[in-house]
Each structure stands twice: as structure tokens, then as C-alpha cells.
C-alpha positions as CSV (number, residue, x, y, z in Angstrom):
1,X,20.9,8.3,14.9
2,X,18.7,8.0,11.7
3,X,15.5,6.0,11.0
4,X,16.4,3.4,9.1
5,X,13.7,1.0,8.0
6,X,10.1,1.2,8.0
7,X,7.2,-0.9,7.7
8,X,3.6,-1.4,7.5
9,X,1.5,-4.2,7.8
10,X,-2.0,-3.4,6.2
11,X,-3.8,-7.0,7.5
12,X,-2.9,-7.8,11.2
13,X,0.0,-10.6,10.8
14,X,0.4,-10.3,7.4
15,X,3.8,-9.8,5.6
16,X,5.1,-6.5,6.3
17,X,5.6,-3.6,3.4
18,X,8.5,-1.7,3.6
19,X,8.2,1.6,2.0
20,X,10.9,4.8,1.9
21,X,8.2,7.5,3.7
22,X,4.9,7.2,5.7
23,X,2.3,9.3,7.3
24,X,2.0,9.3,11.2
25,X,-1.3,9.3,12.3
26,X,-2.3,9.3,15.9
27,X,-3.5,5.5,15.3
28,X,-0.6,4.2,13.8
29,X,1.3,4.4,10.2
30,X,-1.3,5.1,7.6
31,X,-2.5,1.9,6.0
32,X,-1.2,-0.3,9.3
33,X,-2.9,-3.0,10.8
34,X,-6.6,-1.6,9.0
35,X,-7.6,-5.0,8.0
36,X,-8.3,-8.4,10.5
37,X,-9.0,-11.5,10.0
38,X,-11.5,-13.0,12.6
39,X,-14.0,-15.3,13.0
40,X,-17.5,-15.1,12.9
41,X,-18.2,-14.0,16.4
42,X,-15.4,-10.9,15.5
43,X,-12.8,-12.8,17.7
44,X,-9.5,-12.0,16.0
45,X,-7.1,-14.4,14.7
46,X,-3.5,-14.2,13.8
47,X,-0.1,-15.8,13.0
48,X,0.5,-17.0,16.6
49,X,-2.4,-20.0,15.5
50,X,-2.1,-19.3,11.6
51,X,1.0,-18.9,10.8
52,X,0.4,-18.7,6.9
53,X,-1.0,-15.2,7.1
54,X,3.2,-14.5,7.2
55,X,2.7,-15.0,3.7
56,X,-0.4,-13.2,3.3
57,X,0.9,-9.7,1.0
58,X,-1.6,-6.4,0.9
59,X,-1.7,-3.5,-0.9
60,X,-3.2,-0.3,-2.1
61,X,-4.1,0.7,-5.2
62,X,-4.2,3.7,-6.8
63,X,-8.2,3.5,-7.5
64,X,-8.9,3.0,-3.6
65,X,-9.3,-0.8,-3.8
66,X,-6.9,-3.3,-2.2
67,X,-5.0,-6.4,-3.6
68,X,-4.5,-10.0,-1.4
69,X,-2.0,-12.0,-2.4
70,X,-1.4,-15.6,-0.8
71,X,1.0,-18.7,-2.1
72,X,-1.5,-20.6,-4.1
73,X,-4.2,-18.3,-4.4
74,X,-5.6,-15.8,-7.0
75,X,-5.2,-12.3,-6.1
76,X,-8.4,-10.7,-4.7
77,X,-9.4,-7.0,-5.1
78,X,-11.6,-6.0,-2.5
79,X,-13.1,-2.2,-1.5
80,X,-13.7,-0.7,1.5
81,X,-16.3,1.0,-0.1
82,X,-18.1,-2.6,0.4
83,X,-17.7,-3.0,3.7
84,X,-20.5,-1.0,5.4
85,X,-22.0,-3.6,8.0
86,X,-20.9,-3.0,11.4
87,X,-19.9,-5.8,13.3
88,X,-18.3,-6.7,16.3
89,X,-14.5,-7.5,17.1
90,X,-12.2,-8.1,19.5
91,X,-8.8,-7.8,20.2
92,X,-7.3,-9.7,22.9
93,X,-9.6,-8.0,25.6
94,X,-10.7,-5.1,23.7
95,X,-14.0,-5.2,22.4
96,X,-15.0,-2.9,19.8
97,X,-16.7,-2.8,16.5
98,X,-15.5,-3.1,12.8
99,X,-16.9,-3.0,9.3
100,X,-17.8,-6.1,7.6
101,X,-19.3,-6.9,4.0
102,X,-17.3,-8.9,1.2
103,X,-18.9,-12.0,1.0
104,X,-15.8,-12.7,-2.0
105,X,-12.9,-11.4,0.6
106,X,-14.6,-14.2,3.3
107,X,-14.1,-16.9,0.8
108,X,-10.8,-16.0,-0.1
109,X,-9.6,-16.0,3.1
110,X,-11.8,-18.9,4.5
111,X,-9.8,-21.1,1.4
112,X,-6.9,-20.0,2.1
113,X,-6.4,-20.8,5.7
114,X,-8.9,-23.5,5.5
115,X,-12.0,-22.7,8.2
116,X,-14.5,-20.4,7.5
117,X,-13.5,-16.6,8.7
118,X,-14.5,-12.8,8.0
119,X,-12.1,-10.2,6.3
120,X,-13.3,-6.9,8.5
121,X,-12.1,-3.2,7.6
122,X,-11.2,-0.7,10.5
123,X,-13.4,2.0,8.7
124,X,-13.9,4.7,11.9
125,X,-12.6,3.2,14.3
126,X,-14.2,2.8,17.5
127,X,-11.6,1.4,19.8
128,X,-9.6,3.9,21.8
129,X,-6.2,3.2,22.9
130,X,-4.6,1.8,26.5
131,X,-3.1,5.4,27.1
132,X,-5.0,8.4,25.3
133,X,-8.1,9.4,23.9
134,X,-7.2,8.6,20.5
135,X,-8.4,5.5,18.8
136,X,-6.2,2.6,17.5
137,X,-6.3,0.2,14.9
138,X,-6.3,-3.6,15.0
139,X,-2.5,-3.6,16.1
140,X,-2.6,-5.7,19.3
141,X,-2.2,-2.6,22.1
142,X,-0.2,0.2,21.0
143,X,0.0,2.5,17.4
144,X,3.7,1.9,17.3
145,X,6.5,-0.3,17.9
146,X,9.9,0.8,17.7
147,X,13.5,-1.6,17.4
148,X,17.1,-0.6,17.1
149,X,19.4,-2.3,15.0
150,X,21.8,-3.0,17.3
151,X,19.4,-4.8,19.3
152,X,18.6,-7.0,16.9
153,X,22.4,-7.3,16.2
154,X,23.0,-8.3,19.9
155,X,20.5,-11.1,20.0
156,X,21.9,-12.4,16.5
157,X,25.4,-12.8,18.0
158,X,23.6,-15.0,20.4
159,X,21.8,-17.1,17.9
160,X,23.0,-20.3,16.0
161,X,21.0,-18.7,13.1
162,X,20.5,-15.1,12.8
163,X,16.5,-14.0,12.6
164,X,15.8,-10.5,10.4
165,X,13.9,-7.1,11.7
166,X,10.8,-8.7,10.6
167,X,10.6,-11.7,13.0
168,X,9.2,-8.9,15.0
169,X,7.0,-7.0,13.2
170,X,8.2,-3.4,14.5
171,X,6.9,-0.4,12.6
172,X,10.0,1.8,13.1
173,X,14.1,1.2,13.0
174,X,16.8,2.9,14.0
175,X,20.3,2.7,13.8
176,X,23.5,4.0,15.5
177,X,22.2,3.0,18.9
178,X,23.7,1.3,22.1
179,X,21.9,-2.6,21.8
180,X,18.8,-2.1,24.4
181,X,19.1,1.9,24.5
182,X,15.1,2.3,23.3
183,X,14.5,0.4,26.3
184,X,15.4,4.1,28.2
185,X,14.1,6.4,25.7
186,X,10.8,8.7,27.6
187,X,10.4,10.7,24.6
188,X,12.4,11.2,20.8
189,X,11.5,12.6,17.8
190,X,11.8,11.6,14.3
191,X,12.1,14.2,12.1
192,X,9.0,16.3,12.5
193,X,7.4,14.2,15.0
194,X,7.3,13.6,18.3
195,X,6.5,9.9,20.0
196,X,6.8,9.0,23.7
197,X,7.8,5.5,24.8
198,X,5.0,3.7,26.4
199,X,6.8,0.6,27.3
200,X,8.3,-2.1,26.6
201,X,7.0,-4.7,24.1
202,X,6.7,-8.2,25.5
203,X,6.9,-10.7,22.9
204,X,5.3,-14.1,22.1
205,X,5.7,-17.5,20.0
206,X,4.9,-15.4,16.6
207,X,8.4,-14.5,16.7
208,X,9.3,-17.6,16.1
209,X,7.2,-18.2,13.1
210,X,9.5,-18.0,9.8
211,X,8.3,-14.5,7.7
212,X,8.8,-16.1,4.6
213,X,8.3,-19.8,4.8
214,X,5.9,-19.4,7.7
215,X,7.4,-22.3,9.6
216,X,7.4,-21.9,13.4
217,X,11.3,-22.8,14.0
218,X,11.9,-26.1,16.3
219,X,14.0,-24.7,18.4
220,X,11.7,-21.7,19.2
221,X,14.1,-19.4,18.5
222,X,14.4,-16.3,18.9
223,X,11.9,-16.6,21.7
224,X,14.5,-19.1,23.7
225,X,17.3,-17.2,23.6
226,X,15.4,-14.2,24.2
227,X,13.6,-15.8,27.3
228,X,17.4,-16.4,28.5
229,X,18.5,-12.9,28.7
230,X,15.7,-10.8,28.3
231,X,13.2,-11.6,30.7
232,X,12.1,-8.3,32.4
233,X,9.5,-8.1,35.3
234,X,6.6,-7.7,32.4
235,X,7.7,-10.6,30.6
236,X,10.2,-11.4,27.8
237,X,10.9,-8.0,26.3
238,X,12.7,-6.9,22.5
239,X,11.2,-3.0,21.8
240,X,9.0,-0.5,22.6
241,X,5.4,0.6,22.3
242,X,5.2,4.1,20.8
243,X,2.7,6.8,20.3
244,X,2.9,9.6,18.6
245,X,2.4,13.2,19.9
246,X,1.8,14.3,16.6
247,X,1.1,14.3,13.0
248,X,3.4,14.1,10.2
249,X,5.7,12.0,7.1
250,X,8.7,9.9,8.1
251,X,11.5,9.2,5.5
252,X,14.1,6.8,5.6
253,X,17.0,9.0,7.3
254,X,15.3,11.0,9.3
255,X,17.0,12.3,12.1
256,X,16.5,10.6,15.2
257,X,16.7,12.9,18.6
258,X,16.2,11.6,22.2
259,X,14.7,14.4,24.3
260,X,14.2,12.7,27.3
261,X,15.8,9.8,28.4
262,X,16.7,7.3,31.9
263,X,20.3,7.1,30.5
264,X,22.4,10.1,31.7
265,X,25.6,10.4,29.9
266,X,28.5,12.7,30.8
């Protein structure tokens, strides 16, 4: 087994980057999920109501400053540097605060999606995660997700049209699996690092929002199909929440080792 693909999504729901090594930090990827969109009271929105932010792309630069990219829209450079107002947010049910200060970055965004909202930066983190000490980013629960390919090849046998990796927005991929195998996994390691399986990751309409042309399929597929075979007692379930024991750099074909597992094979 080998890590395969991995990706990073710097604004919450925003199209995924997919690059050849990243940095494991107990909060997530470096760079993941360190910018939100919200509205003025800090309450969070994403693609499940504003499906365009698919098509939303954001990057780093190599001077510390950030570049937004939308269909339509000029590229914005924003700093974090700018952002020094602490504010609050929320997450689902997780209330916490954020940094807030780029009157340019609000207008941007406000435009763009067409009602007036707040870019906020995750700066120092105050939120702590569900299961450790250690604080988390704007990601909706968990640091990581984690999806096999064969997975995602056994639900595209199923489908009429066959969805990609990104329809669900998991942070790490591996191949050379049994289809559903993560679903046992209590602890593996990647390389140098460590991660133990949380649980498993119940999933939602965003899946069935397109990642390029941001259309929410008529069908609802995947979620339909899904909802046929893969309804668990916590809901309708395609991967795993992660987190990571510790620190370290991921490259594509890293080993992938189970070290403790439900599965017992003889």
C-alpha cells in the first residue's frame, strides 16, 4: 500500500490543491482549511449552500501573501499579516474565535457569491479538537480524512456516471486496498508518521455538488447510491477521520503500514 494522492484545501470548500509532499501538523496538512468564509456574526458558510466556492482556487506565495481566484473575478492578494482583529466563528457547533481584517478580501468574496460575508484567517487557533488537546483548523470535525482508491472504485461500478476523489474532499489516498478496508484500520502509518482512525466520516449533499462546474447533480448522486449501500448506524459513511500522532512530511508513495487493525487475516 502506498499514499497516492494528496490534497489541501487552504479556504474551507474551496477547490482542492493537490501537491507531491506535505507537512503533518497536529491540526491538519499545513495550509488546510486556514481560511473560512462566514458571515458577519462568524457563522460559517460553505459549499453545501454555496456551491460556487468549488470553484473558489487559493494559494501561497512565496512572499507570505495569498492569491484568490474565482470564475469571473480578478485575482485578490490578501496577507495574513492584515488580519489582526479577533472575531468570533463557528463551526457547526463549535464556537471559537478567528482573525478578521481585509476590508478588500470581504468585498471580493461578498461579489462573488453575491451577499455580504467576511474572509477570516485561522491565525492561533483557539479551537481544540473533538478528541485531543490539540487545536484544529476550520475543517468541519477532524484534522484528517482518509479514502482508498478502491473505495471510490467500488462505488463508481455502482454509478451511471463515475464521480472523482474530489467529490469528497479527503486529505489523504491510498491505494492497493480491499474497497471499505480504512473502515477497520485503528492505527497506520505513513511513512514517518503515525495517525489513528477516529471514525468514520459521514457524508452530506456537498458530495453531490460538481468540483468543477459546481452544479449539484439532479440525481443526487453519489449521495443516493451511497445512502443505498452505505448507511452505517452513524449515518451514510465513505472514509475516515484521522489524526495524527505526530509530526512530519508525506510524499506521494509513501509506504502505507497498518499497525492495528479489526480485520484479522491468516
Amino acid at each position: 500500500m502506498a499514499l497516492s494522492q494528496l490534497f489541501v484545501h487552504p479556504l474551507k470548500s474551496c477547490r482542492g490543491n493537490a501537491p507531491h509532499q506535505a507537512e503533518v501538523t497536529p491540526q491538519g496538512l499545513r495550509d488546510d482549511r486556514v481560511w473560512l468564509a462566514s458571515r458577519a456574526d462568524g457563522q460559517f458558510i460553505s459549499a453545501r449552500s454555496h456551491p460556487r466556492l468549488v470553484q473558489v482556487g487559493v494559494t501561497r506565495q512565496d512572499d507570505g501573501r495569498w492569491c484568490f481566484t474565482a470564475p469571473g473575478m480578478p485575482p485578490l492578494l490578501t496577507s495574513p499579516a492584515d488580519y489582526r482583529q479577533r472575531v468570533p466563528a463557528t463551526v457547526w457547533k463549535s464556537a471559537f474565535s478567528a482573525l478578521h481584517g481585509d476590508a478588500a478580501a470581504d468585498a471580493w468574496l461578498s461579489h462573488y457569491l453575491g451577499e455580504p460575508l467576511r474572509l477570516l484567517w485561522l491565525g492561533e487557533s483557539t479551537r481544540v479538537q473533538k478528541t485531543t488537546a490539540d487545536t484544529l483548523s476550520f475543517a468541519d470535525g477532524y484534522p484528517y480524512l482518509l479514502l482508498s482508491e478502491a473505495s471510490l472504485a467500488d462505488l463508481n461500478d455502482r454509478l451511471d456516471s463515475p464521480v472523482t476523489m474530489r467529490h469528497f474532499r479527503p486529505n489523504l489516498v491510498v491505494d492497493d486496498t480491499f474497497a471499505f478496508e480504512e473502515d477497520e484500520w485503528q492505527r497506520f502509518r505513513i511513512g514517518a508518521v503515525e495517525f489513528e482512525v477516529v471514525s468514520r466520516c459521514t457524508r452530506c449533499v456537498l458530495t453531490t455538488v460538481d468540483p468543477d462546474s459546481a452544479q449539484p447533480d439532479p440525481q443526487r448522486q453519489p449521495l443516493a447510491t451511497l445512502l443505498g449501500y452505505r448507511r452505517l448506524e452513524e449515518g451514510v459513511c465513505f472514509g475516515v477521520n484521522v489524526i495524527a500522532r505526530n509530526s512530519g512530511t508525506l510524499q506521494l508513495g509513501d509506504a502505507v503500514e497498518v499497525l492495528d487493525s479489526a480485520l484479522a487475516f491468516d
